[in-house]
Phi, psi and omega in degrees: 000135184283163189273350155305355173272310163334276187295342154298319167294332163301300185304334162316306173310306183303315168307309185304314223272310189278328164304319162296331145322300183291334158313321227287318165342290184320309209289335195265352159295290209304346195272310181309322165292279165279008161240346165251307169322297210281323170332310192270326191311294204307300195302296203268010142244054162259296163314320159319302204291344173310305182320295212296312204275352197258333169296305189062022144218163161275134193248156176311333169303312191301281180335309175283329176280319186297349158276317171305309214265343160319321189288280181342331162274329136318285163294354158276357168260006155278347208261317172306301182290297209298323173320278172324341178266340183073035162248009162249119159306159204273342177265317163319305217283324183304288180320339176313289166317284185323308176311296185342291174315314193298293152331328156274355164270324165333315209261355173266315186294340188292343193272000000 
């Protein structure tokens, strides 16, 4: 095989090989957001509204967490569509990841 050929399947390969790196950042938000974020959101205003029927009131604490977390679920579903949109960079999406992380370890030292 000549070596100008080489070296074009290489860079092809290299080109392929970094898209997918680079991708892989997005992709692992995006995995992260739905299948554990919006996942714990839904569960724990399930549990609230469990609360609210068992009470057969709301208390301003219920009324106020059950909005934080409806906006916040909100904004991870803009946060999707940008994903889908090719409006998130692989270092957003890596600092995302991060908060992310962060923010349930928090929510693990907190139990």
């Amino acid at each position: 095989m000549p070596t100008k050929v080489m070296i074009s399947l290489v860079r092809v390969s290299f080109h392929k090989y970094a898209k997918e790196v680079k991708m892989s950042q997005i992709k692992k938000l995006q995995e992260l957001v739905t299948q554990g974020v919006i996942p714990d959101i839904d569960e724990r205003l399930d549990e609230i509204f469990e609360e609210i029927a068992g009470n057969k009131e709301a208390s301003e604490d219920a009324k106020e967490e059950i909005e934080e977390l409806r906006e916040f679920k909100d904004d991870l579903k803009d946060l999707l569509e940008d994903i889908k949109n090719g409006e998130i960079t692989e270092e957003e999406a890596k600092e995302i990841i991060d908060d992310i992380l962060e923010a349930q370890n928090g929510e693990d030292e907190e139990l």
